[in-house]
C-alpha positions as CSV (number, residue, x, y, z in Angstrom):
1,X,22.2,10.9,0.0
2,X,21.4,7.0,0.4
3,X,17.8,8.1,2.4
4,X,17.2,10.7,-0.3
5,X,17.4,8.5,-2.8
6,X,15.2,5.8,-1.3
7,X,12.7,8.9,-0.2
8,X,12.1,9.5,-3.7
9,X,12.1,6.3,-5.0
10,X,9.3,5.1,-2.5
11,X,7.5,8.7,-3.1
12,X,7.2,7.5,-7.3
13,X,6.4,4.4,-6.5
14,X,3.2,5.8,-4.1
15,X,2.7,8.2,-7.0
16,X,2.5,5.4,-9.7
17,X,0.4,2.9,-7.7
18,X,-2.1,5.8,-7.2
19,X,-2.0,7.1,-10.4
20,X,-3.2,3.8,-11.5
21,X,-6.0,3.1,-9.2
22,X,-7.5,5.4,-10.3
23,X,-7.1,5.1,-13.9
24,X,-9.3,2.1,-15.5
25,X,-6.5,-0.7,-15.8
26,X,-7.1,-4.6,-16.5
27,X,-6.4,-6.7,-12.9
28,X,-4.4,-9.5,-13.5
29,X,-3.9,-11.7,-10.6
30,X,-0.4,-13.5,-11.0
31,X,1.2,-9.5,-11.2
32,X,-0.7,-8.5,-7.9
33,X,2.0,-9.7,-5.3
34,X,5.1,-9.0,-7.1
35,X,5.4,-5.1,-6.5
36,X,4.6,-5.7,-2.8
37,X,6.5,-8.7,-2.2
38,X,9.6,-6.8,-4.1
39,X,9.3,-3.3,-2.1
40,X,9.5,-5.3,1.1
41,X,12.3,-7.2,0.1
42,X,14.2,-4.2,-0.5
43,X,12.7,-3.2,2.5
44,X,14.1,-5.9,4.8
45,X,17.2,-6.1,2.8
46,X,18.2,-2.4,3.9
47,X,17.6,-2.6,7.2
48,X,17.7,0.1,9.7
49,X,13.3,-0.9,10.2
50,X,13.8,-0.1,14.0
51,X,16.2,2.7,15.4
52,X,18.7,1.5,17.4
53,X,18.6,4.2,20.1
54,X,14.9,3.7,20.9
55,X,14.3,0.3,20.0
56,X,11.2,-0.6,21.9
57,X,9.6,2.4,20.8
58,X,11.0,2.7,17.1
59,X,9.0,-1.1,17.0
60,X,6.1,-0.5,18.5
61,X,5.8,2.4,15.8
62,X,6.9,0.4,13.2
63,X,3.9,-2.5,14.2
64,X,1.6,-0.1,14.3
65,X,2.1,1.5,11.3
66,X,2.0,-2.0,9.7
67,X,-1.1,-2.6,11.7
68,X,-2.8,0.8,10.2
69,X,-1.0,0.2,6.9
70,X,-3.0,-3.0,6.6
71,X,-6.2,-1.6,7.3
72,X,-6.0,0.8,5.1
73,X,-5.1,-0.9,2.6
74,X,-7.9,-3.8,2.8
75,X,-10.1,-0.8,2.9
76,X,-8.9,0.9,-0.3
77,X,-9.1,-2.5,-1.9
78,X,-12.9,-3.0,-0.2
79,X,-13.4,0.9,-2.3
80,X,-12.2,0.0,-5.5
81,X,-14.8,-0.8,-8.8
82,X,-14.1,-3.9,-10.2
83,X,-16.3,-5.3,-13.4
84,X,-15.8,-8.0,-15.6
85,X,-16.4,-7.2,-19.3
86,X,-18.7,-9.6,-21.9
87,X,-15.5,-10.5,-22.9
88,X,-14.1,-12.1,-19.9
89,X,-11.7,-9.4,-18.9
90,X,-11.1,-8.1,-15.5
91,X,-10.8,-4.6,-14.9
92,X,-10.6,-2.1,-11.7
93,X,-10.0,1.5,-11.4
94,X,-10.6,3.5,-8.2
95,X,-13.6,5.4,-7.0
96,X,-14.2,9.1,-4.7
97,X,-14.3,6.4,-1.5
98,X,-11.2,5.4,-2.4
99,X,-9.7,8.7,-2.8
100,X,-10.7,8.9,0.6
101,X,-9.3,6.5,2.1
102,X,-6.3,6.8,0.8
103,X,-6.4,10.4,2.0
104,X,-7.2,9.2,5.6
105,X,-3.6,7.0,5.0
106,X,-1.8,9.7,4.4
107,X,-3.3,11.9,7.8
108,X,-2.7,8.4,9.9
109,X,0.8,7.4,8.6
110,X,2.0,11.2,8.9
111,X,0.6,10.9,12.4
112,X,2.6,7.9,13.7
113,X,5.8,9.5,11.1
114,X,5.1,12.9,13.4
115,X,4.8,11.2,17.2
116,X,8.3,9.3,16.2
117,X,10.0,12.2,14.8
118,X,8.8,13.9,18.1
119,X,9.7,11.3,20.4
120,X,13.2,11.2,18.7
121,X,12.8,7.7,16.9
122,X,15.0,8.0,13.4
123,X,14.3,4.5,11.7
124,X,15.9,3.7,8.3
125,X,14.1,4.1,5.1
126,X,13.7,0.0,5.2
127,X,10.5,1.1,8.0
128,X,8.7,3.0,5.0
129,X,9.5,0.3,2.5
130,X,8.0,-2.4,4.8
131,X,5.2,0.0,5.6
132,X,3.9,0.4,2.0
133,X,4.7,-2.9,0.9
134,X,2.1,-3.9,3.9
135,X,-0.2,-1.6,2.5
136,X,-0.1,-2.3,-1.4
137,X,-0.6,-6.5,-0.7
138,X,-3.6,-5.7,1.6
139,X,-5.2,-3.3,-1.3
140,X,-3.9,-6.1,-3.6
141,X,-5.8,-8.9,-1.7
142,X,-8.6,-7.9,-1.8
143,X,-9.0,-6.9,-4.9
144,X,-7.6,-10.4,-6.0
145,X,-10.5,-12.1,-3.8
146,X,-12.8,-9.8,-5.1
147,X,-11.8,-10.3,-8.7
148,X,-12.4,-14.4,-8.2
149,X,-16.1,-13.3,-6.7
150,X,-16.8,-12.1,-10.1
151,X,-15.5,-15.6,-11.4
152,X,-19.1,-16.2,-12.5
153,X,-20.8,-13.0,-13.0
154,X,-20.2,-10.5,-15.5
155,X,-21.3,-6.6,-15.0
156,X,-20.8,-3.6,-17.7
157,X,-18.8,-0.8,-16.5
158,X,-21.0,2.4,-15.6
């Protein structure tokens, strides 16, 4: 019941986070690294990232899914429209690219879940935890850096 619990936790979590990318919301830098830094906490703090039985393998999985958590991320980030109002305010909200791409996350991570499952690795829920906490403070980082490049410019949203 303890990995059914976790498995829906992390599914509403995915749910939220992409429910609000793609719904206009102000960015506010300081908040950017807590939800990541807190899921992978949790993450490490369960244990169980690498299966015991295949450890090697359950690793190597577990790096690359990092690895492609990562680049997805940076490239959701890279997708997302970010304008500064007259005001001063900051705000972001995802675009049809970035639908995509997090689309093309979805394919890639249920690829590496799938050749695990097949090759009998059985990690804890502490791998997906890690795995989207990798991917929210990529997505996260670069819309932080791309927030401070509109520092001195100020656009009107479309």
């Amino acid at each position: 019941m303890h990995e059914a619990l976790t498995g829906l936790i992390v599914a509403a979590v995915i749910v939220f986070v992409i429910a609000r990318r793609f719904t206009r919301r102000r960015v506010d830098e300081r908040r950017l690294l807590v939800i990541p830094l807190v899921i992978g906490g949790i993450g490490i703090a369960q244990g169980g990232a690498v299966d015991p039985h295949h450890a090697a393998l359950s690793a190597g999985l577990l790096a690359a899914e990092i690895v492609a958590a990562l680049l997805l991320g940076l490239g959701l980030g890279a997708t997302m429209h970010i304008w500064r109002e007259p005001s001063g305010g900051l705000w972001s909200r995802g675009t049809w690219a970035t639908f995509g791409i997090f689309l093309a996350s979805i394919a890639v991570r249920s690829g590496l879940f799938g050749a695990g499952y097949a090759a009998g690795v059985r990690p804890g829920s502490g791998a997906i935890l890690i795995s989207v906490a990798a991917w929210l403070l990529a997505q996260n980082a670069v819309i932080a850096w791309r927030s401070r490049e509109l520092q001195t410019r100020v656009s009107v949203q479309p």
